[in-house]
N, C-alpha and C positions, 0 to 999 in steps of 0.2 A: 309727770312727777310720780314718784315710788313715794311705799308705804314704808314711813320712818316712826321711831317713839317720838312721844309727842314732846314740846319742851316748853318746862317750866320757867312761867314769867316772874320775879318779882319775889320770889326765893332767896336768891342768889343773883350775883351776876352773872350775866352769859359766857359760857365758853366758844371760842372759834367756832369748835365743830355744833355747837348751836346753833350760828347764824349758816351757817353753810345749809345745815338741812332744813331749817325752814325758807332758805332762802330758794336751792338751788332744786332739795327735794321735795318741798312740802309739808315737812312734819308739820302737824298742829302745835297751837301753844294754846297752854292751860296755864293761868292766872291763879299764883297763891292765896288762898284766902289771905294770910297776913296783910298780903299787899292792896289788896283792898280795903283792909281795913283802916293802914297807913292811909290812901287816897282817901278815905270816907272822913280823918281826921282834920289832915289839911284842909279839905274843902270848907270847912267849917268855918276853920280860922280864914279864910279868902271872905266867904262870904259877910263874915262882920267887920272886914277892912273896906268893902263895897259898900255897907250903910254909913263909913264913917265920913262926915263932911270935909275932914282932912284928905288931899291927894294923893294916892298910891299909885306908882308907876305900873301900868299894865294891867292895874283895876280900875279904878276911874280916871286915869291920863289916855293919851296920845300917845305915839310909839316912834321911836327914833328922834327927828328934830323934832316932833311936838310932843313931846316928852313932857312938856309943862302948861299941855293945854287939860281943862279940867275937863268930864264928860258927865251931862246928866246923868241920872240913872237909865232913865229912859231911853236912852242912845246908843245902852251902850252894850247888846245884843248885837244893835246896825251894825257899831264900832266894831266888835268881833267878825261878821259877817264879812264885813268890808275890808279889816286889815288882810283876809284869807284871799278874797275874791280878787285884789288888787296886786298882794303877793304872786297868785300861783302866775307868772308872769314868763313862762320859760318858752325857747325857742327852738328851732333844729326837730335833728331827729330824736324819735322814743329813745327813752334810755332802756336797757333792758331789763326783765320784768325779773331777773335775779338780784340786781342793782335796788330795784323798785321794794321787792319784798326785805332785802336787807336793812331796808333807809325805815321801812316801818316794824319791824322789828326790834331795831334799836330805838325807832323813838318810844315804842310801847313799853320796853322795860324803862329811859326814863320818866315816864307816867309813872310807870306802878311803884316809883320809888317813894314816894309820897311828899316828893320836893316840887312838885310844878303849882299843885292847887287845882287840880282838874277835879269834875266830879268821877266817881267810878262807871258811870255810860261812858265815858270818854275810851276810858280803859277798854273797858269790853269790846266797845264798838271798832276798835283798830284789831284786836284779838281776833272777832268775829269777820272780818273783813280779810286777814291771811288766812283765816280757817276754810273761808268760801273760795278762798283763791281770785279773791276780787282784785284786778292790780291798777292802780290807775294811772294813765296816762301821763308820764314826765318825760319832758325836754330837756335834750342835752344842755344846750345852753340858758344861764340866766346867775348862778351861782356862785359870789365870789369868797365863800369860805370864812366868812365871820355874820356876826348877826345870826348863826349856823346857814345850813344849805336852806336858806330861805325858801328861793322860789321853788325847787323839789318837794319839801317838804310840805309848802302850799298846795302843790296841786293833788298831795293824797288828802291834805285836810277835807280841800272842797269836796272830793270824791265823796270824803267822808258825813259831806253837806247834803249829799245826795244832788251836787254841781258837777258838769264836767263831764268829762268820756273817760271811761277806762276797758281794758276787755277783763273778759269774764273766763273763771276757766277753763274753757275752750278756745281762748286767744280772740274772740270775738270782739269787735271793738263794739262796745254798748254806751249809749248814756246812765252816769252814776247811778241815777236815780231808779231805771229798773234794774240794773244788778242787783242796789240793794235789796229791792222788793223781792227779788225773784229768790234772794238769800234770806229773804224777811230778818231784814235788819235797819232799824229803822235811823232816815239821817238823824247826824247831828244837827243840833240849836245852840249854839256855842253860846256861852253865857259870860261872865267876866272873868279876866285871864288866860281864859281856854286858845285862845286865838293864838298868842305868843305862845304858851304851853308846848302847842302843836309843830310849830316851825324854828322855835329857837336850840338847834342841834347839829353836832357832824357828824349825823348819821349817814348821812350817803355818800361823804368820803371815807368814812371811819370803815362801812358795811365793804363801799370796793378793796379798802386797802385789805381784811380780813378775806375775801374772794381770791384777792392776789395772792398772799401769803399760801392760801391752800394750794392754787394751781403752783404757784413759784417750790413748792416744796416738793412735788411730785419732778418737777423741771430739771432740778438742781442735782439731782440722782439720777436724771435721764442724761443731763450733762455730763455725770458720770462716766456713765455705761457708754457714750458715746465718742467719749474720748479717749477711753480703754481698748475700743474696737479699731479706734484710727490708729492709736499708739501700735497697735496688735497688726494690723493688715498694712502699714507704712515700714515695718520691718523696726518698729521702736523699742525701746528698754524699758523693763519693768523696776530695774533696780534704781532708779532713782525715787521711788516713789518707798522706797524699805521704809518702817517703821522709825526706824534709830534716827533716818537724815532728817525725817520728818518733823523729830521730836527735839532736833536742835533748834527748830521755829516753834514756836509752844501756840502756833495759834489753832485754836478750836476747831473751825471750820474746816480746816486745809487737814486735819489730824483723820476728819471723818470724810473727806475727798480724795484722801490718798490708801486708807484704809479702802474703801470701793473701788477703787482701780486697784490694786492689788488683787481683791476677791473676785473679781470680774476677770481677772486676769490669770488666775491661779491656773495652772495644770497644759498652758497651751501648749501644744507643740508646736505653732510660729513663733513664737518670743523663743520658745526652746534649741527653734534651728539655726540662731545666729546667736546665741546667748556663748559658744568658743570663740574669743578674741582671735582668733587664726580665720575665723570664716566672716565675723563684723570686723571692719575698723573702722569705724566711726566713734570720735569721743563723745560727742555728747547729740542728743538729739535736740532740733528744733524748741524754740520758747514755748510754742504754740502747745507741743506735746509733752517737753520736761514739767513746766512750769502750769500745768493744765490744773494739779491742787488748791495751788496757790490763789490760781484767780476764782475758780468754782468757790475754794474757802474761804477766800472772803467775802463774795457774794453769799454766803452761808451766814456768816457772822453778821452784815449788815442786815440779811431776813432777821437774824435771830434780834436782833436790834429791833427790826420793827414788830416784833411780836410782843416787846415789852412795853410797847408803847400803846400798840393797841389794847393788851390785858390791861392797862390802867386805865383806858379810855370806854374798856367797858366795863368798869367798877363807876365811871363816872355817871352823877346827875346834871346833866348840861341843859341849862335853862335860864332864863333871864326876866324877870327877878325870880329868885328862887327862896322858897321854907325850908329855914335853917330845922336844925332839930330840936330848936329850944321856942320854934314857934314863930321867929321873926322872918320879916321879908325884906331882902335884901336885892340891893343890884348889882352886879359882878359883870365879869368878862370871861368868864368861863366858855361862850360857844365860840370866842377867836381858834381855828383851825389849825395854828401853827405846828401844835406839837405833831400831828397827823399828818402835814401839810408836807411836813420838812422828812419825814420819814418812806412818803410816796413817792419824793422826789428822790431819795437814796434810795431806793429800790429801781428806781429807773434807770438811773446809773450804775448798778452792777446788772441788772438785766443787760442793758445795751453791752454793757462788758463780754458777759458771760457767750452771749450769740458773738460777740465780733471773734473772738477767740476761736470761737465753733468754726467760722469760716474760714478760718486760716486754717485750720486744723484738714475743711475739706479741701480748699484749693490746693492744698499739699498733695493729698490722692492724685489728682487729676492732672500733674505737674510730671512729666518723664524725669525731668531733671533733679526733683528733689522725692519723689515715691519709691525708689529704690526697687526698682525693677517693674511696677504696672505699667500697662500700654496708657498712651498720651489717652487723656478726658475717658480713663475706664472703655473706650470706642471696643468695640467690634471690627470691625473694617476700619482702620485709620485710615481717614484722606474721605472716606464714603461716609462713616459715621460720625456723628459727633458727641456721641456717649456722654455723660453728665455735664457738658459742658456748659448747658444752659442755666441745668440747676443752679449750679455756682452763683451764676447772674441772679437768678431770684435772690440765691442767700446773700450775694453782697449788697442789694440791692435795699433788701428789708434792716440789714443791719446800718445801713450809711440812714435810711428813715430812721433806726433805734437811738441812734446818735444825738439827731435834732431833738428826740423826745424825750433826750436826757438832757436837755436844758432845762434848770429848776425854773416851776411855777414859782414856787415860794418865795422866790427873790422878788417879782412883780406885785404893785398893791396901787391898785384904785381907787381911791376917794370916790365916796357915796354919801347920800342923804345928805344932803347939804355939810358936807365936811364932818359931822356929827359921827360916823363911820367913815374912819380918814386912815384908818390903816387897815387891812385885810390878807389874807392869808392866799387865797387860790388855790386852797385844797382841793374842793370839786375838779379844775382843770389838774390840777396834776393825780388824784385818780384816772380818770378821763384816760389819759395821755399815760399811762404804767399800763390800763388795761388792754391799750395797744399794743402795746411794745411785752407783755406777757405772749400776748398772741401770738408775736412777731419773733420772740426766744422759737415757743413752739415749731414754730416752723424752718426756723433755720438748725435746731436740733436734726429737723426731722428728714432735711437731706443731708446732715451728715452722715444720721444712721443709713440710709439708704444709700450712700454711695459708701462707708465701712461697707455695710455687707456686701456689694457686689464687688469691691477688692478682695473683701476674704474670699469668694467665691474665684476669683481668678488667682489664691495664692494656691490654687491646687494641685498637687496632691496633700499640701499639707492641709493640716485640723487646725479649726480654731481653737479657743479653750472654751470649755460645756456652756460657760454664761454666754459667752458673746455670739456663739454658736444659736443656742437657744434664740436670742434675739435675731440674728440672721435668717432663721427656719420661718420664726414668727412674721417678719417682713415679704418671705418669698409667700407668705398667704396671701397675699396683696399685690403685691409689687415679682415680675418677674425676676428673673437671673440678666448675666451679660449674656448677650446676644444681639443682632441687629436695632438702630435705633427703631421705636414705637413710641406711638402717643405719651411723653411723660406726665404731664400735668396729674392726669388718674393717680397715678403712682406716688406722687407727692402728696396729694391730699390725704390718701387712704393712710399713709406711715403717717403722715401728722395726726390722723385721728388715734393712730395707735401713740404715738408720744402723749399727747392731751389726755387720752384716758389714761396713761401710768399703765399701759401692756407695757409697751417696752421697758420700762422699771422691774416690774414686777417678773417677766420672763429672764430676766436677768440677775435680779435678787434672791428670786426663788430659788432658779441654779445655784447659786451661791450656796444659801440656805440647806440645800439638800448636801451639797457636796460635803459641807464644814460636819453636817451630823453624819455624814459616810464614814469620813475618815477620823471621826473625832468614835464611832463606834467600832472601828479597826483596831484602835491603838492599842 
């Protein structure tokens, strides 16, 4: 983890690039005084609803179907203790500790909102606990996305109990109990309320879908660049993509995906060499390659869709019951997962989209009959080699997986707690299941690029144009040229790590970038 500005809790609500860097970098987070103040108030108002002989749900009741069982006072510490220890109930493998630090995070700002009722230890002690880089141990499975991500969110509680195993950071897998010490942070004693407090959130759907959004965005511009190179080394046309055709569809996205393949595109001398209707006759190019704005922008538009969703879901205090701001404690439905749910699940659908497109786009290359002029599978020796051919197979391979993973969660809902939670969301599984299939764009991106450049490479003598070139140069640091088949696998991963970290964006936007202020300093 890198040294990031720290970010403040309980101010404001979070911005995206918030939960990223505390999540992914590390920043610290510092608690506004106000917002403690807020917590220091409510706790107040909890604690004289605790003396009252009258029932309050989730101060002296039971929780879910026992919702209307009354709890001594005396019990009701255990009752805390017990609703956490019985929750943190998760299965499978860890989830990841990006995932992990996102889900606490978000539930620390709703703490600090001063809507839960927690005391201000509570606060601190999750504050203090991403600041040591303590991450505790959660299970994929157990979460069905109402009641919030229950069982996830249980098992940082108990961590927070000083219960349970987490690692520490150095990735060491520790019992809770000496991390904390070793952080000198002392556990929680969960007192009335605090227990629900802590686990009624969709913070760990809410934190992956804000993860996804960030990689999807660097993605969506590599899809770009990627389909500019194919359009470029497949012998395709640029003019379809003009501003004016563009702007007879007024849709947003496709405005700002045809705008980068244009810029990507700008100055080649391949698009240049058949750009005289005497040396192309071809009317129109392939769907895969006309039509490449089209799909990228809408895949744009529905990101931008779930960015809205998410910005309102972190202005939200999601808790059950929750302190109104005139003092009262109410019960709501506020942690059902839906809106998040359904917006993870559009994301998985034009993800799956976005890569199936991609691989039409490469099986094109690698096709003598539709590449207009490359040797069959990119080969070296055709008959002896078998030049990209396999890749392909990965890429159609990941995106027929990306398909099944764009079957919506959101549509399935399991009845729980005795019918009491009888509708449910499935947010957590369709995070889950996007984070894959993010993964899974990345890499079938990432032998497009790598089989683009080794067509530009054999369009030689001619140039590409500077951007796509740029990205070509960038890839041959990793990945060889055409030449005899060699070990591929290396080669694939290495350009995927270049797609995932946004080099290939960025070597390709940057060209751009310099060219527009070249020639915009000419004129």
């Amino acid at each position: 983890m890198t040294a990031e500005p720290p970010v403040t809790v309980g101010g404001a609500p979070l911005r995206p690039e918030d939960v990223v860097a505390v999540a992914r970098h590390g920043a610290r987070v510092e608690i506004a005084p106000e917002a403690l103040a807020r917590v220091a108030a409510t706790r107040t108002l909890v604690e004289g609803l605790a003396d009252d002989p009258e029932p309050h749900y989730g101060i002296s009741t039971g929780f879910g179907a026992l919702a209307t069982t009354f709890i001594a006072p005396e019990r009701r510490m255990q009752l805390q203790a017990s609703l956490i220890r019985s929750h943190a109930a998760g299965t499978g493998a860890e989830v990841e500790r990006e995932v992990v630090r996102a889900l606490m995070l978000l539930r620390l700002q709703t703490l600090a909102t001063g809507h839960t009722g927690v005391r201000p230890v509570v606060v601190e002690t999750y504050a203090a606990m991403l600041d040591a880089v303590i991450t505790p141990i959660v299970r994929e499975y157990g979460s069905l996305g109402c009641s919030g991500d229950l069982a996830p969110l249980s098992h940082v509680a108990l961590a927070a109990m000083g219960e349970g195993r987490v690692r520490d950071a150095g990735g060491v897998e520790v019992d809770a109990a000496d991390a904390l010490a070793a952080a000198s942070i002392s556990p929680l004693v969960l007192r009335e309320k605090e227990g629900l407090a802590l686990i009624n959130g969709t913070d760990g759907m809410l934190g992956m879908l804000l993860l996804a959004l960030h990689d999807l965005s660097v993605l969506l511009d590599t899809a770009d660049v990627a389909a500019a190179m194919s359009v470029e080394s497949q012998l395709g046309t640029d003019a379809v993509f003009a501003a004016d055709l563009q702007a007879l569809r007024p849709q947003a996205g496709q405005a700002v995906s045809a705008a980068n393949l244009r810029a990507v595109l700008s100055g080649s001398p391949i698009v240049a060499s058949h750009r005289d209707p005497a040396v192309c006759t071809r009317v129109q190019d392939a769907y895969s390659l006309r039509c490449s704005p089209q799909v990228h922008g809408a895949a744009r538009d529905t990101a931008d869709h779930a960015r809205l969703i998410a910005s309102r879901e972190l202005a939200a205090a999601v808790d059950n019951p929750v302190i109104t701001d005139e003092g009262r404690v109410e019960s709501n439905g506020n942690f059902h997962g839906a809106p998040v749910a359904y917006v993870l699940d559009f994301l998985a659908i034009a993800v799956a989209d976005v890569a199936s497109i991609s691989e039409r786009r490469t099986d094109r290359a690698l096709d003598p009959a539709r590449s207009n002029g490359l040797p069959p599978f990119l080969a070296d020796e055709v008959g002896v080699d078998s030049g990209l051919m396999i890749a392909q197979y990965a890429a159609a391979g990941i995106v027929s997986e990306l398909k099944r993973l764009a079957v919506p969660a959101s549509v399935d809902s399991i009845p729980s707690s005795a019918m009491q939670e009888d509708h449910v969301s499935m947010g957590w599984a369709a995070a889950r299941k996007l984070r894959r299939a993010i993964d899974g764009l990345a890499r079938v991106l990432a032998i497009e690029v790598l089989t683009a450049s080794r067509a530009l490479d054999l369009r030689a003598p001619l140039h590409p144009a500077a951007a796509t070139g740029a990205v070509r140069d960038l890839v041959r640091t990793v990945a060889g040229g055409p030449g005899p088949d060699r070990f591929l696998s290396p080669e694939m991963e290495a350009v995927g790590s270049l797609v995932a970290s946004g080099a290939v964006t960025r070597a390709a936007l940057t060209t751009t970038s310099e060219n527009t202020t070249t020639s915009e300093g000419t004129r």
